[in-house]
Structure formats: structure tokens, C-alpha cells
Biopython code that builds the backbone (N, CA, C, O; Angstrom):
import numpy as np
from Bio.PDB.StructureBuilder import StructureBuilder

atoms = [
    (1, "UNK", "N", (29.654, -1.254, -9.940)),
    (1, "UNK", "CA", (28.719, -0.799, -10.941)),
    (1, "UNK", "C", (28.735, -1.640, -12.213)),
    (1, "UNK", "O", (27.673, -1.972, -12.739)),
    (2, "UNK", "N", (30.169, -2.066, -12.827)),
    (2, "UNK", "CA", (29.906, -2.758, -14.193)),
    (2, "UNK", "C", (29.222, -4.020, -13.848)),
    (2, "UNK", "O", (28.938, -4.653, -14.865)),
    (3, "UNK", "N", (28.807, -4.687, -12.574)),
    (3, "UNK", "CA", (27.715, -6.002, -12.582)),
    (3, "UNK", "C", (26.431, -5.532, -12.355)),
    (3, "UNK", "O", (25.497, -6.243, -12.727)),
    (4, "UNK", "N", (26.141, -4.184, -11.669)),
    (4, "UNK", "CA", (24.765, -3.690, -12.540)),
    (4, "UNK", "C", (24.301, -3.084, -13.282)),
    (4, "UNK", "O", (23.114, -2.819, -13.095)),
    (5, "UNK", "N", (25.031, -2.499, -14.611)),
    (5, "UNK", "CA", (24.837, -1.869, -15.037)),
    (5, "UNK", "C", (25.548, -2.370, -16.532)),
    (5, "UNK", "O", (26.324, -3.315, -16.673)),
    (6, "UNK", "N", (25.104, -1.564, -17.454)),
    (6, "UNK", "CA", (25.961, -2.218, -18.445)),
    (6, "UNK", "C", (27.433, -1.456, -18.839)),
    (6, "UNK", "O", (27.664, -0.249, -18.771)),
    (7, "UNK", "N", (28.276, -2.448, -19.234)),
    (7, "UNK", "CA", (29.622, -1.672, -18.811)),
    (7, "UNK", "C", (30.329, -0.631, -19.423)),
    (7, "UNK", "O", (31.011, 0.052, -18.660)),
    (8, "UNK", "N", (30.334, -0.384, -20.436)),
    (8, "UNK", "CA", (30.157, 0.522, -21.004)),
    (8, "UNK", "C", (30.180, 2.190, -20.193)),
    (8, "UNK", "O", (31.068, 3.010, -19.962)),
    (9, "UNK", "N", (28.464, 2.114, -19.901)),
    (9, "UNK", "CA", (28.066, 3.325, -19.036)),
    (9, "UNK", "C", (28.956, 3.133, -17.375)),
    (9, "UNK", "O", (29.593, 4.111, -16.984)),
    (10, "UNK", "N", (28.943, 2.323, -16.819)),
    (10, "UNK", "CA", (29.679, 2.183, -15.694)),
    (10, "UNK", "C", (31.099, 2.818, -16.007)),
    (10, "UNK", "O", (31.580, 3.845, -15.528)),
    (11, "UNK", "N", (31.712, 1.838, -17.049)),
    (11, "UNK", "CA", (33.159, 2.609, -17.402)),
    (11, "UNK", "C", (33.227, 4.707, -17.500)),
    (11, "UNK", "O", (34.021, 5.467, -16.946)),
    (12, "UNK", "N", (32.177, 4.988, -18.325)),
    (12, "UNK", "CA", (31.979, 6.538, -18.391)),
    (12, "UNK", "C", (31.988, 7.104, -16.888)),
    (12, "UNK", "O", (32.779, 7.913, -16.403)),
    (13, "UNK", "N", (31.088, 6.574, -16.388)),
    (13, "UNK", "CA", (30.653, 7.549, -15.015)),
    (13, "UNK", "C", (31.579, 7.278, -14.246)),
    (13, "UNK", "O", (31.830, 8.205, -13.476)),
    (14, "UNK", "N", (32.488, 5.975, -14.072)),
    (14, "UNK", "CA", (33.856, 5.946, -13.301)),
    (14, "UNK", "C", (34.364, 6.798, -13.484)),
    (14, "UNK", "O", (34.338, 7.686, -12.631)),
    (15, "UNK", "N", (35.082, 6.970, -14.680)),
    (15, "UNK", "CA", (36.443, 7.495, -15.253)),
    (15, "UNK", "C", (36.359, 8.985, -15.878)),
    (15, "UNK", "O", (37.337, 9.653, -16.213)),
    (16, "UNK", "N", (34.960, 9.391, -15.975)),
    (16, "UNK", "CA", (34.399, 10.990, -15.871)),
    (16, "UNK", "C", (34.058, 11.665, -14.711)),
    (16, "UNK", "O", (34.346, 12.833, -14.451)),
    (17, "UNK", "N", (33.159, 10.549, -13.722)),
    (17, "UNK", "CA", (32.949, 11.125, -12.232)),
    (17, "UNK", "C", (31.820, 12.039, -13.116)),
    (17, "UNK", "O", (31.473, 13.086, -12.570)),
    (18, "UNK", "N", (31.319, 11.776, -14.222)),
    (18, "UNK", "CA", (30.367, 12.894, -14.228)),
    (18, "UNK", "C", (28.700, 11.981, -14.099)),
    (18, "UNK", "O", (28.405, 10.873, -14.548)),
    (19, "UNK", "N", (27.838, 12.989, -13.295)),
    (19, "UNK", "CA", (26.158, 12.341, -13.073)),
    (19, "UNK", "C", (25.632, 11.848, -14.330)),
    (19, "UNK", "O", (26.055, 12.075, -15.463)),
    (20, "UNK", "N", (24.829, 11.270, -14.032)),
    (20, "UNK", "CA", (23.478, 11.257, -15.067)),
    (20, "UNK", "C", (22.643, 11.208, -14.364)),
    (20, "UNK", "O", (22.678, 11.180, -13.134)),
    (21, "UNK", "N", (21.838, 11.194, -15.008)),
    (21, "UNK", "CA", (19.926, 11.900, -15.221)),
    (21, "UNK", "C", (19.095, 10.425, -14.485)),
    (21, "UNK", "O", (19.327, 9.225, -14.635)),
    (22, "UNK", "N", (18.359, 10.945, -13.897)),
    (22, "UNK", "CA", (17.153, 9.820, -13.211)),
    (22, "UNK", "C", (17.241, 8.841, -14.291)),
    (22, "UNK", "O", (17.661, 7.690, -14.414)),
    (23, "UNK", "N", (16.542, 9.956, -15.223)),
    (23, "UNK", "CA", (16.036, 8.846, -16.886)),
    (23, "UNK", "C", (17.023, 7.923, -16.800)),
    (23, "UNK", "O", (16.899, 6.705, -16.671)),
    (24, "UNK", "N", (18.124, 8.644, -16.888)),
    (24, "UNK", "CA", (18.843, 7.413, -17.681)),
    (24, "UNK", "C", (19.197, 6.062, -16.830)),
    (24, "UNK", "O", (19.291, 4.902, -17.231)),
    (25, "UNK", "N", (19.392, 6.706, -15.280)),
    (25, "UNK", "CA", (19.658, 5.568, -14.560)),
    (25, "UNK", "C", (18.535, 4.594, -14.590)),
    (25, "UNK", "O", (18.814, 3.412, -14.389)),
    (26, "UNK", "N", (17.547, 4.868, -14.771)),
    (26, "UNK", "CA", (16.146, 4.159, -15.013)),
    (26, "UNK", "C", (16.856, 3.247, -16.278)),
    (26, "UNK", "O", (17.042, 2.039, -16.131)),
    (27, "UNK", "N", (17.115, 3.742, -17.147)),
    (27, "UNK", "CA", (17.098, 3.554, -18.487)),
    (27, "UNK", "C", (18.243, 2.200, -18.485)),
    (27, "UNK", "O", (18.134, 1.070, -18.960)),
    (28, "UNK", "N", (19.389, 2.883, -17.718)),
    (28, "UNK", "CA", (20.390, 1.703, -18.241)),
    (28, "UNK", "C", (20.406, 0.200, -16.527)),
    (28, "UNK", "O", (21.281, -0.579, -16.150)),
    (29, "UNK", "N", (19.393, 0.403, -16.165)),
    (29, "UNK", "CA", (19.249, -0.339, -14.741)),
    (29, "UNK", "C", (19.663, -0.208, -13.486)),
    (29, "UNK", "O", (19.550, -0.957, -12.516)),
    (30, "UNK", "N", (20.270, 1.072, -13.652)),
    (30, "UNK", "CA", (20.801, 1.461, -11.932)),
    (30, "UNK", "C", (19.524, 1.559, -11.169)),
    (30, "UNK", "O", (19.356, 0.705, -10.299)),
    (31, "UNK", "N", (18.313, 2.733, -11.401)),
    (31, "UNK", "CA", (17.653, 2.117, -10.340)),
    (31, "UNK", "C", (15.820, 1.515, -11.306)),
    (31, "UNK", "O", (15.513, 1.590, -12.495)),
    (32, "UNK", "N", (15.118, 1.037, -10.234)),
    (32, "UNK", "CA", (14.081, 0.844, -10.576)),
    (32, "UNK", "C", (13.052, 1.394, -11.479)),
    (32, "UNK", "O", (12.660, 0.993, -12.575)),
    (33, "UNK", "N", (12.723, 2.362, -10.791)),
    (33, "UNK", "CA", (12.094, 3.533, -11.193)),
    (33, "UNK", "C", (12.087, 4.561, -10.668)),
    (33, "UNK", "O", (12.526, 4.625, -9.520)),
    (34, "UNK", "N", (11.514, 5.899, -11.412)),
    (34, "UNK", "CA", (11.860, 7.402, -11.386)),
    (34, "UNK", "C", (10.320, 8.145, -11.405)),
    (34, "UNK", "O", (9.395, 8.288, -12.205)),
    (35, "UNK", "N", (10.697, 8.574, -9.810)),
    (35, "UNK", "CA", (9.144, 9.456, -9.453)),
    (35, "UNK", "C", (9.108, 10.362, -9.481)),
    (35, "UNK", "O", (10.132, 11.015, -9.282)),
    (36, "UNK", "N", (7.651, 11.090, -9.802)),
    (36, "UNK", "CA", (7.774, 12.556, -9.030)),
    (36, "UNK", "C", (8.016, 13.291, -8.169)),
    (36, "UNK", "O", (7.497, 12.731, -7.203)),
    (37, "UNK", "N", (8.614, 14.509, -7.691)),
    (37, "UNK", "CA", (9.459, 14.990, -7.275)),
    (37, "UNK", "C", (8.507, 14.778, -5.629)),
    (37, "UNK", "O", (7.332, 14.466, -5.826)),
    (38, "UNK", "N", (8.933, 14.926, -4.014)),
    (38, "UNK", "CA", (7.663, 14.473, -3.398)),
    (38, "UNK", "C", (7.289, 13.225, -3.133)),
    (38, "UNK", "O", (6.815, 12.857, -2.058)),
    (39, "UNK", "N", (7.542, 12.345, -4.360)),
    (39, "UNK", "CA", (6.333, 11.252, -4.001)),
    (39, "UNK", "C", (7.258, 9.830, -4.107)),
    (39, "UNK", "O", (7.035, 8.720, -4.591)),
    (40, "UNK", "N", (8.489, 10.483, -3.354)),
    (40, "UNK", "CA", (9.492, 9.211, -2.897)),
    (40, "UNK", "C", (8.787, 8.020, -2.109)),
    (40, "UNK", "O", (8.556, 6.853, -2.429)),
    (41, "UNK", "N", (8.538, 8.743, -0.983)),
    (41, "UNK", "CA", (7.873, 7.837, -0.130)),
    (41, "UNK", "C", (7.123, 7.484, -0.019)),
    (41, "UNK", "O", (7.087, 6.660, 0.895)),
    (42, "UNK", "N", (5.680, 7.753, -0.874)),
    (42, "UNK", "CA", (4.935, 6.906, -1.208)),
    (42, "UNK", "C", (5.011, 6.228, -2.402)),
    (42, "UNK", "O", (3.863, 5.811, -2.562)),
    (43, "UNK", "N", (5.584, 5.918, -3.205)),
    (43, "UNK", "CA", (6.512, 4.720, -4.104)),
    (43, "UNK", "C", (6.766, 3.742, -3.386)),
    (43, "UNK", "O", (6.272, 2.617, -3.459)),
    (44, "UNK", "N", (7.840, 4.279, -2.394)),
    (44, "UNK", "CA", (8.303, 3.467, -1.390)),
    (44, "UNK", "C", (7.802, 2.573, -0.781)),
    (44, "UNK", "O", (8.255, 1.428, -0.800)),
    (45, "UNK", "N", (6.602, 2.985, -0.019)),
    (45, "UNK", "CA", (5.608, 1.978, 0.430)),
    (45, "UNK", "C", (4.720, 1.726, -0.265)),
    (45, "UNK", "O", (3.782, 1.158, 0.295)),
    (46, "UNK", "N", (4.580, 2.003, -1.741)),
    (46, "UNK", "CA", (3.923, 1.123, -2.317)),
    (46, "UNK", "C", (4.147, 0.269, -2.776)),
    (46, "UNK", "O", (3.339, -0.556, -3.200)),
    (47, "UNK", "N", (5.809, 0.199, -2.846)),
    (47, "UNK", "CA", (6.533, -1.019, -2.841)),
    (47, "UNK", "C", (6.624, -1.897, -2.207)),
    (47, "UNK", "O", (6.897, -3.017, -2.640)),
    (48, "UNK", "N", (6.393, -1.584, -0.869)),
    (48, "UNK", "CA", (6.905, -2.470, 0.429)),
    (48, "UNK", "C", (5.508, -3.294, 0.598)),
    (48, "UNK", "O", (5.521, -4.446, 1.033)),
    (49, "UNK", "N", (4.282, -2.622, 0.220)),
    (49, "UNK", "CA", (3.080, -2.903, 0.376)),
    (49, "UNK", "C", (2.938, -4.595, -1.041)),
    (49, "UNK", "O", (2.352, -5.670, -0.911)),
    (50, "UNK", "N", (3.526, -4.201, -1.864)),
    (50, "UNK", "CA", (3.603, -5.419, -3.323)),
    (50, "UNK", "C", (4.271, -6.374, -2.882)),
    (50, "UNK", "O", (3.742, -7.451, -3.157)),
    (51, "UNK", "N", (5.783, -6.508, -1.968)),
    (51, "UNK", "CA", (6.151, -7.429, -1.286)),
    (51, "UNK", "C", (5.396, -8.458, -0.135)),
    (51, "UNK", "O", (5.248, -9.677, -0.048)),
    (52, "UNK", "N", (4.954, -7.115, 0.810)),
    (52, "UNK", "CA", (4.282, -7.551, 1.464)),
    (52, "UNK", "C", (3.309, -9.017, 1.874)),
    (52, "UNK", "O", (3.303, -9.759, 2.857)),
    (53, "UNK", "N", (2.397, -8.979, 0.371)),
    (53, "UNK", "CA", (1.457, -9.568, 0.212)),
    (53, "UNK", "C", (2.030, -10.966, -0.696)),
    (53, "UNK", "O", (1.337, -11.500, -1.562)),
    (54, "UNK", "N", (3.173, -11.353, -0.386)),
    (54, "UNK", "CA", (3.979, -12.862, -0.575)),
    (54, "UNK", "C", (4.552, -13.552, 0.674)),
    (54, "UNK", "O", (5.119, -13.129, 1.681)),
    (55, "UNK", "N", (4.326, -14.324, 0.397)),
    (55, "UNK", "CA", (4.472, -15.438, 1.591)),
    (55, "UNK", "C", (6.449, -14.650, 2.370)),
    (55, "UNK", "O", (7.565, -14.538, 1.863)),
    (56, "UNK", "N", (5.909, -14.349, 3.626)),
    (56, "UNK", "CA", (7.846, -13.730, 4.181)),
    (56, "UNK", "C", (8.735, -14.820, 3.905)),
    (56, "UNK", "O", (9.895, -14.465, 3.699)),
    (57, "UNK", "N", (8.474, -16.242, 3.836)),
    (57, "UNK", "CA", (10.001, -16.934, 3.706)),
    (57, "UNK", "C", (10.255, -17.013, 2.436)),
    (57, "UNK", "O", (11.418, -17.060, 2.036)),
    (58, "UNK", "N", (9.410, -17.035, 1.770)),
    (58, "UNK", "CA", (9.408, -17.005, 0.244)),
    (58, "UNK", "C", (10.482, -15.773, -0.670)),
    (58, "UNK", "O", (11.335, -15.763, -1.557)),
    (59, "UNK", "N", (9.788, -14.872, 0.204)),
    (59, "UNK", "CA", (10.571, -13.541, -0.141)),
    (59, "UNK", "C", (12.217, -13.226, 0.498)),
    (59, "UNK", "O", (12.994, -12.334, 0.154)),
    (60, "UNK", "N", (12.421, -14.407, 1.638)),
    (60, "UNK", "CA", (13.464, -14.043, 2.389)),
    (60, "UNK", "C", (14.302, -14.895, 1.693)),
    (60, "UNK", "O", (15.467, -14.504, 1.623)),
    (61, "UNK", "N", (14.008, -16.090, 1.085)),
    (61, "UNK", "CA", (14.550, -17.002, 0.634)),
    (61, "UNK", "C", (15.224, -16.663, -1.126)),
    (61, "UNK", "O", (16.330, -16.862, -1.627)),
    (62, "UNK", "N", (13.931, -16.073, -1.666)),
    (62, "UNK", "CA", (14.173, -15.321, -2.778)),
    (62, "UNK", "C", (15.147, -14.196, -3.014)),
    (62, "UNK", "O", (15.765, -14.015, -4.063)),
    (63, "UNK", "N", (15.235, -13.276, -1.653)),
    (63, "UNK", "CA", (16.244, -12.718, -1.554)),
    (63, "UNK", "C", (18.046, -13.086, -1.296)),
    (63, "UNK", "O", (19.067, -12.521, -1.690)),
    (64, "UNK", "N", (17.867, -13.956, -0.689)),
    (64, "UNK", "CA", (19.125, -14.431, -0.113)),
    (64, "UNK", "C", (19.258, -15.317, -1.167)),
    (64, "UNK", "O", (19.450, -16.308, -0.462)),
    (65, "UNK", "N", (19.316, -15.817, -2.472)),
    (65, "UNK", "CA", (19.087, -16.706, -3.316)),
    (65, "UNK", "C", (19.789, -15.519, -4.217)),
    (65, "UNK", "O", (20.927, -15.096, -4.014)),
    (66, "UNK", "N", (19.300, -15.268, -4.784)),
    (66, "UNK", "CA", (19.544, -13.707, -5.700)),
    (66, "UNK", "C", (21.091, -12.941, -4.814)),
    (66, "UNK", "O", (22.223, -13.109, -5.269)),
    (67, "UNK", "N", (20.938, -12.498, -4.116)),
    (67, "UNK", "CA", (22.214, -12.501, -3.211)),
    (67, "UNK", "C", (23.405, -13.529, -3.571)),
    (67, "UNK", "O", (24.452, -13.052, -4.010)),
    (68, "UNK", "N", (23.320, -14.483, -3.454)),
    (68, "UNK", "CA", (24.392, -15.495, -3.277)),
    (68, "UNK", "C", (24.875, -15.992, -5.131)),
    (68, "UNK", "O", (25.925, -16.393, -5.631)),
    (69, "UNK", "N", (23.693, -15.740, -5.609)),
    (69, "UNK", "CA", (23.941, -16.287, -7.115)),
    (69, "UNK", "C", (24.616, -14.951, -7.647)),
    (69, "UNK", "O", (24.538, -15.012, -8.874)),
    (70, "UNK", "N", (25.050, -14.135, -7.387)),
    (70, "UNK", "CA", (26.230, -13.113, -7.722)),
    (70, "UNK", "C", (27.113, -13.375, -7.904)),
    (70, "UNK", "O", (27.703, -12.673, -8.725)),
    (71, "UNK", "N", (28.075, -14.871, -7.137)),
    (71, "UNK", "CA", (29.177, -15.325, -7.092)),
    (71, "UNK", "C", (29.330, -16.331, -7.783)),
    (71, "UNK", "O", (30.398, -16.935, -7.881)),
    (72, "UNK", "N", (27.911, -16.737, -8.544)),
    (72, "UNK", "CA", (28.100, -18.489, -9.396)),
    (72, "UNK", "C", (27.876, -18.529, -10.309)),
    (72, "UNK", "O", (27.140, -17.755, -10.921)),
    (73, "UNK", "N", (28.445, -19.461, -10.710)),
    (73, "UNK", "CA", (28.113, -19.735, -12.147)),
    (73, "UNK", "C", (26.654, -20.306, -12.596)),
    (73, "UNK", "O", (26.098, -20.794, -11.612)),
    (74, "UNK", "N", (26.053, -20.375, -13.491)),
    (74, "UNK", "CA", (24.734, -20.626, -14.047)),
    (74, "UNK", "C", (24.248, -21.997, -13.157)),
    (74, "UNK", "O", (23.149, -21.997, -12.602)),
    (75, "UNK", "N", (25.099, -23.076, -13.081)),
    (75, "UNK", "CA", (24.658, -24.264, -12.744)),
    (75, "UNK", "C", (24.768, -23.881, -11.333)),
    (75, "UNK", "O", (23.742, -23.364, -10.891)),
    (76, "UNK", "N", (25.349, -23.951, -10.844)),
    (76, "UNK", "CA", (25.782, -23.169, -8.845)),
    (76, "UNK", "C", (24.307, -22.819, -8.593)),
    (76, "UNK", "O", (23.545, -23.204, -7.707)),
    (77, "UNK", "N", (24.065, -21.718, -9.943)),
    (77, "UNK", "CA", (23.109, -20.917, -9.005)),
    (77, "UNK", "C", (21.443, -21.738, -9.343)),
    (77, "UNK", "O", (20.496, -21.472, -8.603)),
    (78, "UNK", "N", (21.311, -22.535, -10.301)),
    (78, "UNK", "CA", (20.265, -23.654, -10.704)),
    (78, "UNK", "C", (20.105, -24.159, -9.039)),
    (78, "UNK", "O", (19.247, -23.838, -8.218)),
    (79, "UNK", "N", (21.261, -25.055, -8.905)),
    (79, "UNK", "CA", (21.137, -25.953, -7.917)),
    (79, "UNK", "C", (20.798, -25.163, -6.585)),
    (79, "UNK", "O", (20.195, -25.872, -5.779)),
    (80, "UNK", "N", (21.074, -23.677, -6.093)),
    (80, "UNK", "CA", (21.103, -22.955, -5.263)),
    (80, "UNK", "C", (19.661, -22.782, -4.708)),
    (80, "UNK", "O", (19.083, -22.883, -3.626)),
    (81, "UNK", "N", (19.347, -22.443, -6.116)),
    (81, "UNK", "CA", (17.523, -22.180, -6.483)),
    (81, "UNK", "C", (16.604, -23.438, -6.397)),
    (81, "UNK", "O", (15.380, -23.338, -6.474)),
    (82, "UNK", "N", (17.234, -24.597, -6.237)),
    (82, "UNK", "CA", (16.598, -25.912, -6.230)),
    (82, "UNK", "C", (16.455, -25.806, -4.247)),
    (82, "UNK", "O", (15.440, -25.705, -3.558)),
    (83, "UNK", "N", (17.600, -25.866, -3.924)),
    (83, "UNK", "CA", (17.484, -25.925, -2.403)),
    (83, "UNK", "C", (16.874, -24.877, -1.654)),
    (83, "UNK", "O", (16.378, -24.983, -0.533)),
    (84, "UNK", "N", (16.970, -23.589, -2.549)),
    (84, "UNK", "CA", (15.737, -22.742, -1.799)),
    (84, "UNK", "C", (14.176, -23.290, -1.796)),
    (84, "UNK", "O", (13.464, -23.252, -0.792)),
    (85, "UNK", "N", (13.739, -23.829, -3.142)),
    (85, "UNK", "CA", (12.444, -24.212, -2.974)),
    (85, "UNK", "C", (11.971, -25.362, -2.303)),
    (85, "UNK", "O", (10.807, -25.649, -2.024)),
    (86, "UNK", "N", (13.645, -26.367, -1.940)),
    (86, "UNK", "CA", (13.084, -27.447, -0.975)),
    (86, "UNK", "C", (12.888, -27.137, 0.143)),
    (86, "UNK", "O", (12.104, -27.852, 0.767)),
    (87, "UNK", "N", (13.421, -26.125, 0.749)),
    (87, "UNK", "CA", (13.276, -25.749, 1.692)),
    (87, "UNK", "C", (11.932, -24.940, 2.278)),
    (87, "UNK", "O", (11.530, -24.797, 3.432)),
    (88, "UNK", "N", (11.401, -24.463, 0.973)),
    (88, "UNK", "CA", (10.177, -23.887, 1.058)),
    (88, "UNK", "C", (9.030, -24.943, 1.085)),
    (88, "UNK", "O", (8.116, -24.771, 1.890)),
    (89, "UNK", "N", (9.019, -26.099, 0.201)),
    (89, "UNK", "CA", (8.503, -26.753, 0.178)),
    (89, "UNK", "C", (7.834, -27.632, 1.445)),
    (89, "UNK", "O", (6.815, -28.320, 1.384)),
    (90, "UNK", "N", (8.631, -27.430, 2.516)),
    (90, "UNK", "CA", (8.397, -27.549, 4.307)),
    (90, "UNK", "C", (7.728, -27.055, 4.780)),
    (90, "UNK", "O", (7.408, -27.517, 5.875)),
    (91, "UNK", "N", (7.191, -26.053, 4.412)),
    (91, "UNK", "CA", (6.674, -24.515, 5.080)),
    (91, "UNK", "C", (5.108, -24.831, 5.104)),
    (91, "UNK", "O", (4.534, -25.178, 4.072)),
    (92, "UNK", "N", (4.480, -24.705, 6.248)),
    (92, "UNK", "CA", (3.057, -24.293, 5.985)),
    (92, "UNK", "C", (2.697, -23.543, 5.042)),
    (92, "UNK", "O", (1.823, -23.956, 4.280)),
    (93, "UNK", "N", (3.253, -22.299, 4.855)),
    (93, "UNK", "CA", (3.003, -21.648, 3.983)),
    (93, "UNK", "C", (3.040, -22.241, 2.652)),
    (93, "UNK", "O", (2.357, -21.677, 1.797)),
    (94, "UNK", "N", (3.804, -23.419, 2.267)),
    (94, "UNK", "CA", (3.959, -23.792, 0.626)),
    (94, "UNK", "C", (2.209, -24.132, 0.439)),
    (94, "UNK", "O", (1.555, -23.555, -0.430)),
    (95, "UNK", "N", (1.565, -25.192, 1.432)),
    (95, "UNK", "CA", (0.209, -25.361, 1.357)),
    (95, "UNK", "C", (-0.738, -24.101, 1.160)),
    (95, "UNK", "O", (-1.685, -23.870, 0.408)),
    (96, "UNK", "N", (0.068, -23.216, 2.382)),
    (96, "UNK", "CA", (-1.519, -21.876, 2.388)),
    (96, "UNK", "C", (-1.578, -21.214, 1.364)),
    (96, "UNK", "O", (-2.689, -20.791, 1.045)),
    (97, "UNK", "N", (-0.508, -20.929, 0.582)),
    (97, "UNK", "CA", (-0.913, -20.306, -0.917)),
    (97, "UNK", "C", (-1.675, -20.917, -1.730)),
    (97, "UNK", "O", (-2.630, -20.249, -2.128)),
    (98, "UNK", "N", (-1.536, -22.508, -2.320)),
    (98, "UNK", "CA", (-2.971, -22.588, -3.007)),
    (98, "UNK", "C", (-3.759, -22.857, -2.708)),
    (98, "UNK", "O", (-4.567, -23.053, -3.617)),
    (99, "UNK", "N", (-4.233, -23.092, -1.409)),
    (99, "UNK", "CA", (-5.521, -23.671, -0.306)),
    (99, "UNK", "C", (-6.442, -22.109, -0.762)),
    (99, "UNK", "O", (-7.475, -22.081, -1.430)),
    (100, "UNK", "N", (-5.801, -21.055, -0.252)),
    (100, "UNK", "CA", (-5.872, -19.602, -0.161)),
    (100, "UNK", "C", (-6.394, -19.381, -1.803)),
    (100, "UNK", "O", (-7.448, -18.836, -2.130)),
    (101, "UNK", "N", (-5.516, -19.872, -2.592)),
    (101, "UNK", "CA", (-6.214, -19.512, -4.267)),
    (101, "UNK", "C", (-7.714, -20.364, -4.267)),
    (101, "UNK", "O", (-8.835, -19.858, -4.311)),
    (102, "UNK", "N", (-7.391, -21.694, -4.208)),
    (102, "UNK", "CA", (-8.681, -22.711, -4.432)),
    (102, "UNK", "C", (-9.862, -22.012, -3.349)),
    (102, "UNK", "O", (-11.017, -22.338, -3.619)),
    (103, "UNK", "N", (-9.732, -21.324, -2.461)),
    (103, "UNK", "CA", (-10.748, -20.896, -1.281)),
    (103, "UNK", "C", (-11.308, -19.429, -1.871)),
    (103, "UNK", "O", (-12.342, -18.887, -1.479)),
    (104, "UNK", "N", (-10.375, -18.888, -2.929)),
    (104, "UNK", "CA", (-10.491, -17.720, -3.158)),
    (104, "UNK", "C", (-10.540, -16.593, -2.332)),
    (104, "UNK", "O", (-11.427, -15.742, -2.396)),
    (105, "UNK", "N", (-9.464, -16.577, -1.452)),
    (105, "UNK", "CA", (-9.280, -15.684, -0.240)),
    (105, "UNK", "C", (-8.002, -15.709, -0.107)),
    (105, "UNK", "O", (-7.219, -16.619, -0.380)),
    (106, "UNK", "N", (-7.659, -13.895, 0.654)),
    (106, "UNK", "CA", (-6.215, -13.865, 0.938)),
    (106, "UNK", "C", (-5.555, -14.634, 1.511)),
    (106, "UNK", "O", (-6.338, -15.136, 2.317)),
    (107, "UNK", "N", (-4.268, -15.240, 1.691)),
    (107, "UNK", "CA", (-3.458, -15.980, 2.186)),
    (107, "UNK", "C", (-2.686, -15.510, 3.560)),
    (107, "UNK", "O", (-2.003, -14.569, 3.966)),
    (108, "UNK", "N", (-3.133, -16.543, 3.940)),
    (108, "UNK", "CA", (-2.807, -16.699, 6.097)),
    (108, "UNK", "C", (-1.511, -16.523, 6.016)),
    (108, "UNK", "O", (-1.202, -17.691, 5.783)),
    (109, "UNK", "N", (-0.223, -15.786, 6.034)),
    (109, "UNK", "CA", (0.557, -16.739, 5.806)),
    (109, "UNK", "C", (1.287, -16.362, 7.294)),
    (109, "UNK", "O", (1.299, -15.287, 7.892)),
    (110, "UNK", "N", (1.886, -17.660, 7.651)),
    (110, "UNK", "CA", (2.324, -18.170, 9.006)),
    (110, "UNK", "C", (4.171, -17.132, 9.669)),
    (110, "UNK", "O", (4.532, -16.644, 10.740)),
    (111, "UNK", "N", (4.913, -17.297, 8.017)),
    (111, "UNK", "CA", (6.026, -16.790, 8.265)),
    (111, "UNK", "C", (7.315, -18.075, 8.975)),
    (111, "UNK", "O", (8.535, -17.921, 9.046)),
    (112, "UNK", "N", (6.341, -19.500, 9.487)),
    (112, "UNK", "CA", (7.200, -20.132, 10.024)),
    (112, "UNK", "C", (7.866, -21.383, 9.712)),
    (112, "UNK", "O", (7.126, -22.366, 9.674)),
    (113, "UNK", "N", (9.330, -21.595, 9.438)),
    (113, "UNK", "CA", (9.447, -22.871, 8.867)),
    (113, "UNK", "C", (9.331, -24.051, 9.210)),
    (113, "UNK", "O", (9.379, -24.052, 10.440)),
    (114, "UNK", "N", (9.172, -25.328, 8.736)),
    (114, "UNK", "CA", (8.665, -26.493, 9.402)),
    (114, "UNK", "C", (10.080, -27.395, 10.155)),
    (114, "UNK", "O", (11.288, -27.415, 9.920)),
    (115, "UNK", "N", (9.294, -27.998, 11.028)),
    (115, "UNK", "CA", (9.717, -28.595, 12.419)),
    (115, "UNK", "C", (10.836, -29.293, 12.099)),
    (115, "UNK", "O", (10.812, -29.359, 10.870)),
    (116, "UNK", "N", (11.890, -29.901, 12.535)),
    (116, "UNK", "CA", (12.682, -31.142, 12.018)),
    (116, "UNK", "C", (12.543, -31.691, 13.383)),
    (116, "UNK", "O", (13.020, -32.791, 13.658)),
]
sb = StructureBuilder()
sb.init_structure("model")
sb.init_model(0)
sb.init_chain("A")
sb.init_seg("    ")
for serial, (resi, resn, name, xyz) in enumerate(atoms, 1):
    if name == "N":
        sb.init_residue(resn, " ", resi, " ")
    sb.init_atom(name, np.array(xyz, "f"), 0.0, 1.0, " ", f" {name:<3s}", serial, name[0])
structure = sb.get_structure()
């Protein structure tokens, strides 16, 4: 908790074991956001639906990038973030996104990385 959260509040809720409030977890970054009571699951996929509509390696790459820069230091994780986008940079997909803007139409996107 004290690397997501600020430490402080992490230290309290350890060492009290006592809850807090949606709000606040909203508030101090534990979670995202805080819905109405019910309308979990459609949040949910309206989330999944905002991902969705980005290129998948982009997002897989973005994820696993973010993942790994947990363990590095500022420059580690620069250079980390450099080799994710070369790697993207291969991709059909790096083309179909602005072909897709300049065409003014949604984007094809393939999902597949390029050949070696």
C-alpha cells in the first residue's frame, strides 16, 4: 500500500486495521473511481469499452511497461519506455492509427506484431 498510496494514510490503515470510506480511497488514490451503488458493472464496462478502442499492443505494451517501471529508477524506466515504443513502432498498427485519423475513420487495428 505505501507505493500506492500516500504513506502516511497507508501507515494509519496498517497499524489501525481500521476502513475508510469509498471517498476517501478515491481521494487518496487507492481506487479510481466511486459509483453508484448497482452500477459497478456498468462502470466496468465502460471502462473496458475506453480501452478497447486503442490499438491491443499498444495497450499491452503500455501495460507491461508501467508494470516493470515499479522496480526502476527514473532513467531504467525512460529507456524501458523507449524500447516499448520501438517495438511498437513495427506494428502495422503504428501506421493504422494515423492513416485511420488522416481518413477520418475508426482504426482497423490488426493486434499483430511485425515479422522478423
Amino acid at each position: 500500500m505505501p507505493r500506492k498510496m500516500p504513506r502516511a494514510v497507508a501507515l494509519e490503515m496498517i497499524l489501525t486495521g481500521d476502513p475508510i470510506s469509498a471517498e476517501r480511497a478515491e481521494r487518496v488514490g487507492l481506487v479510481n473511481v466511486v459509483v453508484e451503488n448497482g452500477s459497478v458493472l456498468k462502470a466496468a464496462k465502460d471502462f473496458a469499452k475506453r480501452i478497447l478502442v486503442n490499438a491491443p499492443l499498444a495497450v499491452q505494451e503500455a501495460k507491461i511497461c508501467v508494470d516493470e517501471m515499479d522496480k526502476m529508477d527514473e532513467k531504467e524506466a525512460f529507456q524501458r519506455s523507449n524500447v516499448g515504443m520501438m517495438n511498437l513502432f513495427q506494428t502495422p498498427d503504428f501506421k493504422e492509427g494515423p492513416r485511420a485519423f488522416i481518413e477520418k475513420r475508426a482504426p482497423r487495428w490488426t493486434g499483430k506484431r511485425a515479422k522478423m
